[in-house]
N, C-alpha and C positions, 0 to 999 in steps of 0.2 A: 532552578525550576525542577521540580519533579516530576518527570514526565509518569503520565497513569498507564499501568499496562493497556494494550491493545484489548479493545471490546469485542471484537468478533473470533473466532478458532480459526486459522487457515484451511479454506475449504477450494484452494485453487492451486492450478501446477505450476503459478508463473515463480521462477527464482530471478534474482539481481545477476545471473548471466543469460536470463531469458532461457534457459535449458529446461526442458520438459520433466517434472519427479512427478510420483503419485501424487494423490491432493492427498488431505487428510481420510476421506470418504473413499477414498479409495485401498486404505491401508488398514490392519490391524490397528485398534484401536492406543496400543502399548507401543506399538512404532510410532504413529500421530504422534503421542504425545512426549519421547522422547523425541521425538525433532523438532517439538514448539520447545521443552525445558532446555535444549540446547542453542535456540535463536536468542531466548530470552537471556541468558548464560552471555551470549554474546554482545546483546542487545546493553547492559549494564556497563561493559571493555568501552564501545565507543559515548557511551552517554558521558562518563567521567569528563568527558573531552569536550562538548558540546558547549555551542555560544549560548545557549538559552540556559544554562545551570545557574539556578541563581536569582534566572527576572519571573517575573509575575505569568501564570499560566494563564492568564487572562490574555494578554499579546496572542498567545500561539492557542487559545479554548475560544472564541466568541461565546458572549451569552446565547443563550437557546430564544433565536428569533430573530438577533440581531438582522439587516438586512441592507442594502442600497450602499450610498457611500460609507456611511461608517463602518460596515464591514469591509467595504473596500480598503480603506483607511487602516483599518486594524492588521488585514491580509497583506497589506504593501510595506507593513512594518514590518509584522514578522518573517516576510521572505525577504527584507532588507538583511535581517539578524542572518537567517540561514545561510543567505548567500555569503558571509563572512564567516562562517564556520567550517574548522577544519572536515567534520564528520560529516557533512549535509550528505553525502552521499549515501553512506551508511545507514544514515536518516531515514532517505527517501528509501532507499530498498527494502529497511524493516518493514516503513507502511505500506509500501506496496507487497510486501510479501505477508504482510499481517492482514492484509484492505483495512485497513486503519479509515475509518468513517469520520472520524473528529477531527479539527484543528490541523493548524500547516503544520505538517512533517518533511524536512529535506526540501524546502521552498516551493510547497505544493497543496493547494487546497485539496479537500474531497472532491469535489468536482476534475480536480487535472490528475487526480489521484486515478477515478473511478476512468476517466479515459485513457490513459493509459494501459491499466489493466484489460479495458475490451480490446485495445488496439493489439497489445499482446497476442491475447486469446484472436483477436481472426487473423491473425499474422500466422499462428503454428499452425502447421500442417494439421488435416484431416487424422485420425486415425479410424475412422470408421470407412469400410471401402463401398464406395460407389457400385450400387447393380443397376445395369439399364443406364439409358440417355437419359437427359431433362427435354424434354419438348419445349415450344415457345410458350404452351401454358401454365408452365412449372409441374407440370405433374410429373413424377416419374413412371418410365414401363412405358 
């Protein structure tokens, strides 16, 4: 299978050890993008490897619409397949380091994808400092 690059620009700080870096939007635009040519670089080392090289990207793509069991059906194969691959980990941190939106990567829909990533993000620390209390009606001051 040939997996299709990642559709979106990494525009988030979360990394596969959870450690806090710039996003992309937050950096010069020439650092951004030498650190996505360098994921991608990487991304190719564990693909060689991967149990889906080879089967139909249709397993790991659903048609646009698909829904109910048969998606279910299609989602329980292909995290059948991941879960027996040496790389799934490597998998799963590209797309969550990419927000990869399509298809199981690393035995994970977009959906456990997308929760993950919020889980992250309210997990790290604040970086903006609190002025004033919160009152019981949310307001701040």
């Amino acid at each position: 299978m040939v997996i299709p690059p990642a559709t979106s620009r990494a525009t988030t700080d979360i990394t596969t050890s959870g450690r806090r870096t710039p996003s992309c939007t937050d950096q010069a635009p020439d650092s951004c993008h030498a650190r996505q040519e360098q994921s991608e670089r990487a991304v190719s080392a564990w693909q060689l490897h991967a149990a889906c090289a080879g089967l139909p990207q249709e397993i790991f793509f659903p048609p646009e619409g698909e829904r109910g069991r048969r998606l279910w059906r299609r989602e329980d194969t292909a995290k059948q397949i991941c879960l027996s691959c040496p790389v799934v980990d490597p998998c799963r941190a590209h797309a969550l380091d990419t927000a990869e939106k399509h298809g199981i990567w690393g035995a994970t829909t977009p959906v456990e994808r997308r929760r993950l990533i919020q889980a992250r993000i309210r997990a790290r620390p604040s970086t903006v400092p609190v002025v004033g209390d919160v009152h019981s009606t949310g307001d701040a001051w």
